[in-house]
C-alpha positions in Angstrom: -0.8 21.9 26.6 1.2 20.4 30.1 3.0 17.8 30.3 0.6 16.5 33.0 -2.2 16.6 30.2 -0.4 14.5 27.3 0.8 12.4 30.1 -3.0 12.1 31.3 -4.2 11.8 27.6 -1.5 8.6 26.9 -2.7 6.9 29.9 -6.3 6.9 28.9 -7.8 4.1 26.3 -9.6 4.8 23.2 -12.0 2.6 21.3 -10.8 1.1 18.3 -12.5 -1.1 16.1 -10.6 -4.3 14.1 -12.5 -4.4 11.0 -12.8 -7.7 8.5 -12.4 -8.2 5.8 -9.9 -5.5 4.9 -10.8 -4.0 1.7 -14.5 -2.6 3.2 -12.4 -0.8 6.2 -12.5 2.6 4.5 -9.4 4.6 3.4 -7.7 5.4 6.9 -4.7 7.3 7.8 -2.7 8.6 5.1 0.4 8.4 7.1 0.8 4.6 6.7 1.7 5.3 3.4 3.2 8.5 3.4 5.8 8.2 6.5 7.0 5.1 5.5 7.6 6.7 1.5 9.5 9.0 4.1 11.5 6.8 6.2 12.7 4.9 3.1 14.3 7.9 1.4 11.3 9.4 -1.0 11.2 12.8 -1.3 8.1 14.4 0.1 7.6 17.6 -2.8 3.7 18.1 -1.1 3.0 21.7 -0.6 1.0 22.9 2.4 -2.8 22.6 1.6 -1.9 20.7 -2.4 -2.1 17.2 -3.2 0.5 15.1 -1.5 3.6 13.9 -3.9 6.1 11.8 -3.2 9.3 10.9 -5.6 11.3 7.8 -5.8 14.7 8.3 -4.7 16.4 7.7 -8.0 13.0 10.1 -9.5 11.4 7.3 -11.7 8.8 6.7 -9.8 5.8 9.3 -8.8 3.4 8.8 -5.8 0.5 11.3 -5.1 -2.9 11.4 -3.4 -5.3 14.2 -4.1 -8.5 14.0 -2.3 -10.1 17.4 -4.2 -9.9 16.7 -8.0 -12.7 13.6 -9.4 -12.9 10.9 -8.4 -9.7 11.5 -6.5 -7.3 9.3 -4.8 -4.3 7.6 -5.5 -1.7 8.1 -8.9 0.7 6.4 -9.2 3.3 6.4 -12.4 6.6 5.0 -13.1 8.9 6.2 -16.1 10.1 3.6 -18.8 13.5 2.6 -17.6 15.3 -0.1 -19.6 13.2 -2.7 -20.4 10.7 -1.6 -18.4 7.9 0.6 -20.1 6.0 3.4 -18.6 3.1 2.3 -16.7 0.4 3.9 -14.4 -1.8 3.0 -11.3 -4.8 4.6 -9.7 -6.3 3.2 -6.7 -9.7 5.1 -5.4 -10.1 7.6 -2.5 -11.8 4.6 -0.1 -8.7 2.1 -1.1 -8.0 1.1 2.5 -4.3 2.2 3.3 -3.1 -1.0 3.9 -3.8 -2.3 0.6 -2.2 0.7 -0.8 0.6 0.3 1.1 0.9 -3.1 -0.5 1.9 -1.8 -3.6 4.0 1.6 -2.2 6.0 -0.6 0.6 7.1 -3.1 -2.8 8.3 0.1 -4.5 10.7 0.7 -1.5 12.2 -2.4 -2.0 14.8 -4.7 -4.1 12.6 -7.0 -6.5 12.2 -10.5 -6.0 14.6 -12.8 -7.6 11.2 -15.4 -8.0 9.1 -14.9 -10.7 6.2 -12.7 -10.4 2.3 -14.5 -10.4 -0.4 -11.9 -9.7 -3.0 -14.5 -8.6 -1.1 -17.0 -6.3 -1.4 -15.0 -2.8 -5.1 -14.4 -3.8 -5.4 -18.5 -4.2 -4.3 -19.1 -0.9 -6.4 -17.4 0.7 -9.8 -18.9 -1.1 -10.3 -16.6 -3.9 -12.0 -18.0 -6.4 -11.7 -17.9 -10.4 -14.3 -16.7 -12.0 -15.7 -17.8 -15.3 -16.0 -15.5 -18.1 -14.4 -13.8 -21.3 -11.6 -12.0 -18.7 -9.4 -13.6 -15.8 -11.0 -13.0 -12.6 -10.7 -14.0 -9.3 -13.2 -13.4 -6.5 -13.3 -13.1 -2.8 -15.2 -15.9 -0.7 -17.5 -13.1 0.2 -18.0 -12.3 -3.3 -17.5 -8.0 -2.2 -14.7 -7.7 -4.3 -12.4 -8.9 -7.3 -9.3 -8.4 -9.4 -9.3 -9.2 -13.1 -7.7 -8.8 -16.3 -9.5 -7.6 -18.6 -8.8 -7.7 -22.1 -11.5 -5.8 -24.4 -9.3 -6.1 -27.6 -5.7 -6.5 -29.0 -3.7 -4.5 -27.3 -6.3 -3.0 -25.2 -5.8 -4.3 -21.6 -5.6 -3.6 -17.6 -5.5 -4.6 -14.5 -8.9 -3.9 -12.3 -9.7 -4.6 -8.5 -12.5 -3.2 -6.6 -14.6 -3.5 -3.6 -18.4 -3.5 -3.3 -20.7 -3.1 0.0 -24.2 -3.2 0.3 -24.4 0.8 -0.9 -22.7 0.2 -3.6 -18.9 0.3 -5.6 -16.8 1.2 -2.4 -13.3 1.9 -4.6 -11.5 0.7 -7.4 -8.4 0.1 -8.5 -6.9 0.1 -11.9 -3.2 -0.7 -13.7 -1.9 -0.6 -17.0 -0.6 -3.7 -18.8 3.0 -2.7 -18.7 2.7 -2.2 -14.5 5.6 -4.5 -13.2 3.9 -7.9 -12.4 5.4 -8.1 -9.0 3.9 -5.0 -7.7 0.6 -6.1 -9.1 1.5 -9.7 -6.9 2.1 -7.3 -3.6 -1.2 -5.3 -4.5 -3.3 -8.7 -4.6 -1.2 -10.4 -1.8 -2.4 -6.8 0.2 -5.8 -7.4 -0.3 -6.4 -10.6 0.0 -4.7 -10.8 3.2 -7.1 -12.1 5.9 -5.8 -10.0 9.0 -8.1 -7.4 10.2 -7.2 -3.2 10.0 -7.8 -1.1 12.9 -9.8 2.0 12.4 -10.9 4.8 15.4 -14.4 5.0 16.1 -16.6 6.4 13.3 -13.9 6.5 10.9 -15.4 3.7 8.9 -18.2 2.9 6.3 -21.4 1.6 7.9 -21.9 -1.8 6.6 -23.1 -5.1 7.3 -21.0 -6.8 5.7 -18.2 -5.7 7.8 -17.2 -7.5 10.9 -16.1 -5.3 13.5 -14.4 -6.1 17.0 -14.3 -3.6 19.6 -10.8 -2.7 21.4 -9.1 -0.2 24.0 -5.9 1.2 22.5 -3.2 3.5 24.6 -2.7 6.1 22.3 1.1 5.1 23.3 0.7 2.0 22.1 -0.7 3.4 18.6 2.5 5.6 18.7 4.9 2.5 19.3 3.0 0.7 16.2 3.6 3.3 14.3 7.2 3.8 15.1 8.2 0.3 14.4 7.1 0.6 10.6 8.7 3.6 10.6 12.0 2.4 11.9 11.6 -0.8 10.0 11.8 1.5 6.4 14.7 3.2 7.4 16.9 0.0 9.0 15.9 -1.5 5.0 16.8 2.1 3.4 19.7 2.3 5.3 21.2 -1.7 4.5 20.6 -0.8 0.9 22.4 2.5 1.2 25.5 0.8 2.8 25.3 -2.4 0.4 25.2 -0.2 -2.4 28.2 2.0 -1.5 30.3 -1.3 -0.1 29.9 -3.3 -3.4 33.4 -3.3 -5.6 32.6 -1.4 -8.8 34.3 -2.1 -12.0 37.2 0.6 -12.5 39.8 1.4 -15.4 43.3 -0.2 -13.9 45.5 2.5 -12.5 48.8 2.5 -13.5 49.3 3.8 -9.8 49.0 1.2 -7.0 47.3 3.7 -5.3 44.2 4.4 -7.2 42.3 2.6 -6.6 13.6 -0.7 5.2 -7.2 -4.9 25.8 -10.7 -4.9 26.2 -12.6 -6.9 23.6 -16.5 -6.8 22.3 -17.5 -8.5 19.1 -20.5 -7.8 16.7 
């Protein structure tokens, strides 16, 4: 293609739609996930045509989407490290990727020095708790949840999910031993009230979906895109340098020497 033709193409709008409330805005593009895994340092081991995998940098951590095997999706699983035991997510095909991204972007980073709660971010934004033998809490639309649910001794997991008028639109579902602050930057994801922008016809029919319609430069989708991007890896590159300038504990020497528009609402 010319030049003249891309520089046509950026010029020209294309109709987006904002969509509320977030977790009925379909799966969208896999890239907000994946190039920011990227950008921060994860090594992409996806093979042309396979699922997509992704490794954390220090290998502990696995990330991959498969969209062929049932139900397919999302996998995530860490390895026990220290303290930490082994634990395992999977978040549904539909799982918007913004609410993914919740949980991937918090594996990029440091943890929290504040203590972890799983169902504060979903309080402040009007969840509710529901009543009944598990802990629940539910959306003020009622069209989805998260919950612990706790059959029997032992026996336990994190579930959220998502519900539109056809039905169970995804679900998502993490062992017990799943670091609580990642399940706090899952919940804080989804409950958070700012709309995701999806191209035309690239999201489920429902009514329970508010949509608002908007012209986008695909420029200005590029430049969006770029500033998450260069975001991740300013934050990979500051822990890189951190790491490498803090004083390690050595042996003494006996040398002194050694030493991340146009608007229409419906």
């Amino acid at each position: 293609m010319s030049k003249q033709f891309w520089d046509e193409w950026n010029a020209r709008p294309q109709q987006h739609y904002l969509i509320e409330p977030r977790y009925l805005a379909g799966g969208g593009d896999l890239r907000h996930v994946t190039e920011f895994l990227r950008a921060s340092g994860w090594k992409d081991l996806s093979k042309t045509g396979g699922p997509l995998v992704f490794d954390s940098p220090d290998k502990n951590i696995r990330i991959g989407f498969d969209p062929l095997v049932q139900p397919g999706g999302w996998t995530i699983r860490g390895k026990a490290d220290g303290h930490q035991e082994a634990w395992h997510a999977t978040l549904g095909l539909q799982t918007p990727v913004e609410i993914v991204a919740g949980l991937t972007d918090a594996l990029t980073r440091p943890r929290s020095a504040h203590a972890p709660n799983a169902w504060a971010p979903l309080e402040r934004q009007g969840w509710q708790a529901q009543p009944g033998p598990h802990v629940t809490a539910v959306s003020p639309d009622r069209n989805s949840w998260i919950q612990f649910h706790q059959s029997a001794p032992g026996q336990a997991h994190w579930w959220a999910s998502a519900r539109n008028e056809h039905g169970r639109a995804w679900d998502a579902v993490f062992t017990p031993t799943t670091p609580l602050h990642l399940v706090e930057a899952f919940s804080a994801a989804l409950a958070d009230p700012k709309p995701v922008m999806r191209p035309r016809g690239m999201f489920p029919p429902s009514t329970r979906v508010r949509t608002t319609s908007v012209s986008v430069l695909p420029a200005e989708l590029s430049a969006w895109q770029q500033a998450r991007i260069t975001a991740a890896r300013a934050a990979a590159w500051a822990r890189s340098n951190w790491s490498s300038a803090r004083p390690r504990k050595t042996t003494p020497a006996p040398s002194p020497y050694a030493a991340g528009s146009a608007h229409a609402r419906r």
